[in-house]
Steps between C-alpha positions, in 0.01 A plus 500: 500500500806733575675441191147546303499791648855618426418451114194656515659816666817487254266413218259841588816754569696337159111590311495830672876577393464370104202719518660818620777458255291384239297832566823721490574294181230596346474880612849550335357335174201792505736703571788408259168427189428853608825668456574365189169573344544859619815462333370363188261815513733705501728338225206479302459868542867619437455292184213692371728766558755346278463747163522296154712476227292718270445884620176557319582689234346506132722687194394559173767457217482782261523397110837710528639315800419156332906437492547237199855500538511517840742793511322677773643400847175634710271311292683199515501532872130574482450203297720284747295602842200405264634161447547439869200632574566795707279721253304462235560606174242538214402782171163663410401299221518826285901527596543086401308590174749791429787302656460194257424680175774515240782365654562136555770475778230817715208215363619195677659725791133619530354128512654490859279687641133497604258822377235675706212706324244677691119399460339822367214468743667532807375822724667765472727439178332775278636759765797385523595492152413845435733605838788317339437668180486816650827445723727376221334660152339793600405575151331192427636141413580588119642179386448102562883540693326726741154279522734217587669675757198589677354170483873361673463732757089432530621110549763588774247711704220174470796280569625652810862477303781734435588582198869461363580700182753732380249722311546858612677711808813576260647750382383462144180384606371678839164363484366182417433228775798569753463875430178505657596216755390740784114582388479167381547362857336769717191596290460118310654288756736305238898473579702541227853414514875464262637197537745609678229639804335216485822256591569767799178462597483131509840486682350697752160328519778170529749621814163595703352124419859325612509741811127377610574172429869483755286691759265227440729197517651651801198559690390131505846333481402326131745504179525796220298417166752388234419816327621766712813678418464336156283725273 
């Protein structure tokens, strides 16, 4: 009877133990489920953070920035972040027409890009065309050069694209496109850029992306996209 109970007593404080460690056991798996789920919160957050490769940004290729021989270093580059897919590069279906006519080597340079053409009907696209027209050929649109140019710029504006051309803002030609650059942004709303501005302002657009991306990375302790640094 004395030894029965003995085990019973060691049998009741060895329960009473297993179940006060197996308690704490289990409070430090709440707690340690907990932590890292806050922690995969968190991670999941900084990586929302985490900017991508491409920087938004839509250009329109002029039919005198088409670059057949590929002789023009800021196109080229243009055409390179395009490839990786930092922007996107594409023409007004009025610049490919121009771009491709006459010329074979400008022709199958043309053929590697997509066109745009805005749908007639959209709101708003009567207005605008008569403030471009205004803007850039004050006089009226006397020839189909000029037409074309305002239906470039109309396709920009619909786009939400900048426009890259090297038509105007010289010192033979002070008008044109890049002449009127300023109006066209602040009373149209459409960018239009040289190659040359349009390469700085991608490069810009580029350092700010790899700068949110480290302050990303070392905010929650995970690696650099292969990208940074690179473009």
């Amino acid at each position: 009877m004395v030894e029965q109970a003995v085990i019973s007593a060691f049998l009741k404080d060895f329960r009473g133990v297993l179940y006060s460690k197996f308690a704490v056991f289990a409070n430090l798996a709440k707690i340690r489920i907990h932590y890292y789920g806050e922690k995969l919160k968190m991670y999941k957050s900084y990586l929302d953070d985490m900017p991508k490769r491409n920087i938004g940004c839509v250009y329109h290729i002029d039919a005198n920035r088409i670059n057949a021989k590929q002789k023009d270093a800021n196109v080229n580059q243009l055409e390179k972040w395009h490839k990786n897919r930092v922007i996107f590069l594409e023409m007004s279906r009025t610049a490919y027409e121009e771009a491709g006519y006459g010329d074979l080597c400008r022709s199958e340079k043309t053929d590697d890009y997509t066109w745009m053409s805005s749908n007639a009907k959209w709101d708003g696209i009567d207005e605008f065309r008569v403030l471009i027209e205004d803007i850039v050929f004050p006089k009226g649109a006397k020839n189909q050069n000029e037409i074309n140019d305002i239906s470039i710029l109309l396709d920009a504006k619909m786009s939400n694209a900048t426009l890259v051309t090297n038509d105007g803002g010289s010192n033979r030609q002070k008008g044109g496109l890049l002449g009127n650059a300023n109006r066209l942004l602040s009373e149209v709303g459409i960018k239009v850029l040289n190659a040359e501005q349009a390469v700085k302002e991608v490069r810009d657009y580029i350092l700010a992306r790899d700068n949110i991306a480290r302050n990303v990375a070392k905010a929650c302790g995970c690696g650099l996209p292969r990208w940074v640094g690179k473009d």
